[in-house]
N, C-alpha and C positions, 0 to 999 in steps of 0.2 A: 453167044456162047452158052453149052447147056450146062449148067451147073449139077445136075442131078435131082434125085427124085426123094432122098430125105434130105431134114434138115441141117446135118452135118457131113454131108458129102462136099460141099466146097474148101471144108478146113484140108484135105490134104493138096486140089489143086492151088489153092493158095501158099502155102507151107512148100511147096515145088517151083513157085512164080514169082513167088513176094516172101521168102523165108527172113526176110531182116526188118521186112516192115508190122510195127507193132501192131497185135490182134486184141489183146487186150492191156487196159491198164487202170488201174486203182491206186488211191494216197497210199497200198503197201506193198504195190507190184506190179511188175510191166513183165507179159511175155509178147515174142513175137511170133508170128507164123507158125517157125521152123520149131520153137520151141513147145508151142500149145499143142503143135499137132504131136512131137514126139510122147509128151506128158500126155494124151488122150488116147494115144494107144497103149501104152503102158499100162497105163491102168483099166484098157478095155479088154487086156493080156489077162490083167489080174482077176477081172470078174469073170471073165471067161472059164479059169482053169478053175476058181475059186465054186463054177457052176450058180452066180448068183442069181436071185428067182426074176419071174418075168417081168415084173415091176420091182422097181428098188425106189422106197423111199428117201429121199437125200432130207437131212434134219436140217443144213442150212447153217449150222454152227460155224464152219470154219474157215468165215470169211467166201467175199463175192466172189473173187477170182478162182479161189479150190473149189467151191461151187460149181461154178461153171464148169468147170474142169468134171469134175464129179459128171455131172450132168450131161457133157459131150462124151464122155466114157459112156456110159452106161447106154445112150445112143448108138455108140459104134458098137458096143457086144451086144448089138441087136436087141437090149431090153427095151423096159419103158419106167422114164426117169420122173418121178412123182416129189414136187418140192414139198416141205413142210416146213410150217411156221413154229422160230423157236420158242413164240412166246405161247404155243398154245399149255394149256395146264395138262398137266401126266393123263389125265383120265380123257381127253380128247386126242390126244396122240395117242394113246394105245388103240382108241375107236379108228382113228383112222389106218393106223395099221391093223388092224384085224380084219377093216373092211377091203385092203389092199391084198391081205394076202388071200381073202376067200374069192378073189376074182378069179372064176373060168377062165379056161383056154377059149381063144375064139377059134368056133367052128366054121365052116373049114378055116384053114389060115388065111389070113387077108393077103390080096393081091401086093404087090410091091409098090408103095409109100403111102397105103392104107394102113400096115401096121401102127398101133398105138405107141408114139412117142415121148407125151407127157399128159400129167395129171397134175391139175392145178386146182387150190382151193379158194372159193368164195365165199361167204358167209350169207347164209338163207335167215329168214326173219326170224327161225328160230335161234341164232345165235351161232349152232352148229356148220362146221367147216361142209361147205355141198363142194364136191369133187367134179371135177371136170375132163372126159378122157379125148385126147385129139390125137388125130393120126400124122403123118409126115406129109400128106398134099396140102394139111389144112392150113401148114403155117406155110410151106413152099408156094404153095397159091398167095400168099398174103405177100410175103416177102417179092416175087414176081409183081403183082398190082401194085404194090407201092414205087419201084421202077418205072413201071410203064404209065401212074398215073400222075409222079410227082415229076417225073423228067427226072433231067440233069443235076437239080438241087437236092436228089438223092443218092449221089454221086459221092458225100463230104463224109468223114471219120463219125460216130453216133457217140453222145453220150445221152447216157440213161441210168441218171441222177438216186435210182431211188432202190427199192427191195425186192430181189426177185420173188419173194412170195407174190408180190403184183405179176399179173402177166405182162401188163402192157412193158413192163421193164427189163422183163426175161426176154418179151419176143424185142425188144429194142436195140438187147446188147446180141441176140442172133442171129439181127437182119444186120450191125454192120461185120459179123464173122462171113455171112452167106453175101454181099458186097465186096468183100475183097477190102473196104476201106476200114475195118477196124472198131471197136466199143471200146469207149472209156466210161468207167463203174465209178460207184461209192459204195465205201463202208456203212457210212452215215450221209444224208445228205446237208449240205453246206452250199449255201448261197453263194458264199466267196470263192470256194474251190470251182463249183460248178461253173464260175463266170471265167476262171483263170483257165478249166479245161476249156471250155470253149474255145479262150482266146489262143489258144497253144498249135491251133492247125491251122494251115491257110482254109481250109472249107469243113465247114462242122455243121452238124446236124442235131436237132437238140429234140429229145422225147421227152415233158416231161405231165404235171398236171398241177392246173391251175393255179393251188396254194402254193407252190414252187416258185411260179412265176412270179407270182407276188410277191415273196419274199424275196425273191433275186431284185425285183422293183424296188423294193424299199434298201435290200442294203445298198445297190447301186445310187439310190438319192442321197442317201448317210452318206457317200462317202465320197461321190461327187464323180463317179464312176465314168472313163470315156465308154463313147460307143464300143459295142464288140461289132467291128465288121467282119470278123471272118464267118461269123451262121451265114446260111443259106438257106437253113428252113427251120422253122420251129415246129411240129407236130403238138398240137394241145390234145389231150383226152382224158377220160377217166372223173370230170366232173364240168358240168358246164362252165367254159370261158366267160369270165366279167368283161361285156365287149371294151365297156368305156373304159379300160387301161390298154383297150388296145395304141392308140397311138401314143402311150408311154414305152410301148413295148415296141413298136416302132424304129423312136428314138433309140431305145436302149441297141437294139440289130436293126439298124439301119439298111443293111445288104440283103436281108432276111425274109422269105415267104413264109409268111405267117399261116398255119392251117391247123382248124379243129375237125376232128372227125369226132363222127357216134361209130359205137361197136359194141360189143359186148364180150363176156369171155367163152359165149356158146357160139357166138358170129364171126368172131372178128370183127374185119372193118364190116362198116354197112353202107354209111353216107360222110359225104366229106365239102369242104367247102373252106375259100380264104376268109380267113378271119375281117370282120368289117364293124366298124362299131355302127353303123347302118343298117345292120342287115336285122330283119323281122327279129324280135329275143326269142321266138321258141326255135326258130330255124336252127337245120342242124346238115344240112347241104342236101347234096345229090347223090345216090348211088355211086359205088366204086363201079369202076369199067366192068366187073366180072359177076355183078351184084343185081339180082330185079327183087322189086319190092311189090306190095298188097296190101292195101288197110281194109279191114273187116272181122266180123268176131272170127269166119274160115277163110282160106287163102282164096278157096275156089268161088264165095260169094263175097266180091268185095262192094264196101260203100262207095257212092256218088263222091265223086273228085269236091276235094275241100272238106268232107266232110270227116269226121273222128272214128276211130278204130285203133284195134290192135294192129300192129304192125307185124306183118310177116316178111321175111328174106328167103331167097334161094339164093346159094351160091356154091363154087369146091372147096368154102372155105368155114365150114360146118363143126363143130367139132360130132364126136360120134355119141357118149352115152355117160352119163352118169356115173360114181362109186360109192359114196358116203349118202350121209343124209339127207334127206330132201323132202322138202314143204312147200307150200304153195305158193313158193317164187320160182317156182321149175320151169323152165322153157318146156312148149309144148310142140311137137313136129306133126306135120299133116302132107302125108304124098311128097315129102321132100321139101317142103317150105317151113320154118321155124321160126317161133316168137318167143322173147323173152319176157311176153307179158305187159312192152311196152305201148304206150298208148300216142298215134299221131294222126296225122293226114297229110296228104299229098297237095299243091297249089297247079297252077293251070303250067305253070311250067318246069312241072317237075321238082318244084324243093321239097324234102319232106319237114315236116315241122314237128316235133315234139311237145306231145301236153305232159306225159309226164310215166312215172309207175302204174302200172293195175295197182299193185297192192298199196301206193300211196294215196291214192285218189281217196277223196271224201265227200260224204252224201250231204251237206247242208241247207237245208229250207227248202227240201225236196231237188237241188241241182247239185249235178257232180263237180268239185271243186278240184284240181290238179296243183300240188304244194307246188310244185314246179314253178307254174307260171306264176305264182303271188310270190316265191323267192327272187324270180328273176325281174318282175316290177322294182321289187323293195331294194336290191344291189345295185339298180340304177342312180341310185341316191348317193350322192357323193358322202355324204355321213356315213352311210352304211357299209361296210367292209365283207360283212358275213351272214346269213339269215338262215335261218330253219322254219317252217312253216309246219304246227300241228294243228292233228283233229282230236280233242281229248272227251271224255262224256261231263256231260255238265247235265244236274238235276233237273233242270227249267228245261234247257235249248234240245238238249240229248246229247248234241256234242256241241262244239267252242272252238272256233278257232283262234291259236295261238302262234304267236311270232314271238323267236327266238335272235334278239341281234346283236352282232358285236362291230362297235362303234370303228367307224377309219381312223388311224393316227390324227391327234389332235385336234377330231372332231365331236360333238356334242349332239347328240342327236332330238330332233326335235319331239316333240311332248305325241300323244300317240293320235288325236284329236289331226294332228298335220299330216301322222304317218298314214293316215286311212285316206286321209284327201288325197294323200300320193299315189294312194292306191288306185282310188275311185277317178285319177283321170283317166286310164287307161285300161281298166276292169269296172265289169259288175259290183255293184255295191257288195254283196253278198259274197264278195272274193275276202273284202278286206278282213283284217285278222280285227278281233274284239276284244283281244288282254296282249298285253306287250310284256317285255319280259326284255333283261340287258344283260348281256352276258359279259364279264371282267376274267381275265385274262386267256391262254391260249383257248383258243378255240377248239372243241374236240372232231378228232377225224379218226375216220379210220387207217387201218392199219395202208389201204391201198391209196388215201389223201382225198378219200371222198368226206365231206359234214359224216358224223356219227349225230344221227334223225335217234336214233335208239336212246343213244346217252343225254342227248337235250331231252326230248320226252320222260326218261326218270327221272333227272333233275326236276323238269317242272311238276310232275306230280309227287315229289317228297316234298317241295316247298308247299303247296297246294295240301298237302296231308299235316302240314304243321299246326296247332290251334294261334291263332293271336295270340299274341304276349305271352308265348310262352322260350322266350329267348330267342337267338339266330337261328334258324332252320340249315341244317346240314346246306343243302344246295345253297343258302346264300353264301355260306362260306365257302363252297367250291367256284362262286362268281358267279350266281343267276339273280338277280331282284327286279322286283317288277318295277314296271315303267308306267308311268302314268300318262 
């Protein structure tokens, strides 16, 4: 069956097929089919006559559901629907709407479902929102390969737990509108909601990212939680999977295909793979079916197999070009192939493996060191729950490697002398961190549920800026002190 060629062309065959079966629903509203579609043209009436410009900034205020709503409106009156984050401060939303509105016409006009359909933001190391512009094949190509790569277990109702300013949670709750089978939102997310939605369908699909997971782990142990059999698939992404809860996570969806993908928000998907607490820590699967990849600093000169590079993708699932700010975390495109700068290599049989960011990477005792792989040693550690891995300048070394940890429920972490040796069975010496550092209570992430690397590294360098004895240092009382 062809569903069409933008992103919102299946909500009227659905709303004609399935007008009773729920399309969307959240803890403050359930439309269905029949209902979302009539409410999305309505207000695609209203933009229309209203002449509204070719991008519309949606602010995100008024809850998930009128969002979306918003957001499929402004699709059908042919614009392009640019989400924005409520918590950004007045003088970044003005930026970014100014930078919204001085967007060109594209010349000529683009073919039909090359038009621009959303604009999504991410945040570039300078802090500032980087805009991201995609067209309607890029998410329809995604939405098609997830069918055709996940089977039948893509088949069950979606919920997608988290904030549409994430993409991965916008495009979660648009693949199950473009399914036929349905998205269930949150306002806020909630571990206990998110388990009850789950359990509420015979076949449920769960998008969510890692720290989610975990938390759903731990209230399900509080509270002595049965299985939910009704998942069929859990999709992990947006921050690498702690494998060793894999077979908690198991137990917890028992009927459930477990899968992490890598992507980005320039890429989409890229590589994917079942979840194993086995499988190599940097791995991060194989190409999606419509996906070829290249490790090298250029597409067209790639490195000897095994070896390290940047990672380049070709696929139709691209986004197209920039709007707002941007710094040297830019993806860079060459002849149709695109890197977000990240850094892997490929094995004899095709897995790709990821060492980590260009721009995290650190130059110490003359070898390039990837925080990546010394996070993902250190979370191996059943103590360990959470780690951040810095490169900060020190007067002696040049720079220092620093670990940032928060301890697992009712565990105790051992003295730092152990943590190195943990390190050093499985790394170069020169990997392991050489000031430890314990972090007390929530742990900081961002806004998308990836570690906030930015806010651990001010913290440690205001503790670090303190004189001895000169009272508590700010950071310790936001929960940083060092470990010995």
């Amino acid at each position: 069956m062809t569903l069409g060629t933008h992103v919102h062309h299946p909500l009227a065959h659905w709303a004609h097929t399935r007008p009773h079966a729920v399309a969307l629903a959240s803890e403050n509203q359930c439309l269905t089919f029949a209902d979302l579609h009539a409410r999305v043209q309505q207000r695609a009436a209203q933009l229309a006559t209203a002449q509204a410009p070719a991008t519309v900034l949606l602010p995100g205020t008024g809850g998930v559901v009128h969002t979306l709503v918003e957001f499929l409106a402004v699709l059908a009156a042919g614009r392009c629907a640019a989400v924005g984050d409520p918590a950004w401060p007045a003088p970044i939303a003005q930026s970014v709407q100014a930078a919204i509105a001085a967007l060109p016409p594209l010349v000529p006009p683009p073919a039909p479902g090359q038009e621009p359909f959303y604009i999504g933001f991410t945040s570039g190391s300078s802090g500032m929102p980087k805009g991201f512009r995609r067209h309607h094949q890029s998410w329809v190509e995604s939405f098609r390969v997830s069918q055709h790569d996940f089977g039948e277990a893509m088949a069950g109702r979606i919920v997608a737990p988290g904030s549409l300013t994430a993409s991965l949670f916008l495009f979660g709750a648009l693949l199950g509108l473009w399914t036929g089978a349905g998205s269930v939102v949150q306002e806020h997310f909630s571990a206990e909601r998110t388990l009850r939605d789950l359990a509420s369908a015979p076949a449920t699909v769960l998008v969510a990212v890692p720290s989610q997971l975990l938390l759903m782990l731990q209230w399900a142990q509080r509270r002595h939680c049965a299985p939910v059999a009704q998942v069929q698939l859990v999709l992990i992404s947006g921050a690498r999977w702690m494998r060793e809860h894999t077979p908690a996570l198991r137990q917890l969806f028992p009927q459930a295909r477990i899968v992490e993908f890598y992507g980005a928000s320039e890429a989409s998907y890229v590589a994917w793979m079942d979840a194993s607490e086995d499988a190599p820590p940097q791995a991060v699967g194989r190409p999606f079916s419509n996906v070829a990849l290249r490790i090298g600093e250029h597409p067209h000169t790639p490195v000897p197999q095994g070896e390290a590079g940047r990672i380049w993708v070709r696929s139709p699932m691209l986004f197209m070009d920039y709007v707002h700010a941007i710094d040297g975390s830019a993806a860079v495109q060459e002849d149709g192939w695109l890197s977000v700068r990240d850094m892997g290599w490929l094995d004899a049989q095709g897995l790709l493996h990821l060492c980590g960011r260009e721009s995290r990477m650190l130059v110490t005792q003359g070898k390039n060191l990837f925080p990546e792989e010394v996070e993902a040693r250190l979370l191996a550690h059943p103590a360990i729950a959470q780690a951040s891995v810095l490169g900060l300048p020190d007067p002696l070394r040049g720079l220092r490697v620093h670990a940032v940890l928060a301890a697992a429920p009712g565990q105790t972490l051992p003295n730092g002398l152990a943590l190195a040796q943990w390190c050093r069975h499985t790394l170069e010496a020169y990997k392991a961190p050489r000031q430890w550092w314990l972090w007390h209570g929530p742990w900081p992430h961002t806004r998308s549920g990836k570690t906030d690397h930015t806010a651990l590294a001010a913290a440690v360098r205001t503790h670090l800026a303190q004189p001895s004895g000169h009272g508590t240092p700010p950071s310790e009382a936001a929960g940083l002190h060092a470990w010995r």
